[in-house]
N, C-alpha and C positions, 0 to 999 in steps of 0.2 A: 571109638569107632562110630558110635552115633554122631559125632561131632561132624566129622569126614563127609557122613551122609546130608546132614545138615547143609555143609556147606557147600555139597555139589549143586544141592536143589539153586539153594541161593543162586549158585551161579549161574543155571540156568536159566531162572528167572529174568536174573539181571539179561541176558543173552538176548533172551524173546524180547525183553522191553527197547533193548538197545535199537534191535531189527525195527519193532513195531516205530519207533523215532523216528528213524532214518528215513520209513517209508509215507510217514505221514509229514516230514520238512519237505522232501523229496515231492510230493503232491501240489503241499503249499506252494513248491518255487514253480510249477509247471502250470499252476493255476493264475499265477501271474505274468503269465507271460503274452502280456498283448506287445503290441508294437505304439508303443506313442505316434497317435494321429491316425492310426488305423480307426475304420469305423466300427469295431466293438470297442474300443479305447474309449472314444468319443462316448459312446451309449454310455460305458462305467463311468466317464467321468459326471453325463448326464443327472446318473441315477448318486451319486455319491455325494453329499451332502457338501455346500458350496464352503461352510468353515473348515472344513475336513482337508480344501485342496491345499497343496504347498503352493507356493508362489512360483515354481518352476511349470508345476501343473494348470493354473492359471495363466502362464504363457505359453504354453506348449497349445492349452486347450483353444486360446486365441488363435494362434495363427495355424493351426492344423481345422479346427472344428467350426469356428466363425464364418472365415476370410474365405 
């Protein structure tokens, strides 16, 4: 019987954690969402450290943020 109880906790646990996941990827993906060449794009890529950029981002940042 204690086992039973045991394993319900667990599994609520596990529940809440799953939730708390989802809602902090869920964040993450919303928090990235600029539009490449828009002018907060431009400022991140400003502030973001020049070895850090991919070489896609390095041409994106050329002909949207330079030119």
């Amino acid at each position: 019987m204690e086992s039973i109880i045991v394993m319900e906790q667990c599994n609520k646990r596990m529940f809440i954690m799953k939730k708390i996941a989802l809602v902090l990827f869920l964040a993450s993906q919303l928090m990235a969402c600029t539009e490449v060449g828009s002018e907060a794009w431009c400022t991140d890529m400003k502030e973001k450290p020049k070895g850090d950029w991919t070489a896609n981002e390095a041409g994106d940042f050329a002909k949207h943020c330079v030119f």
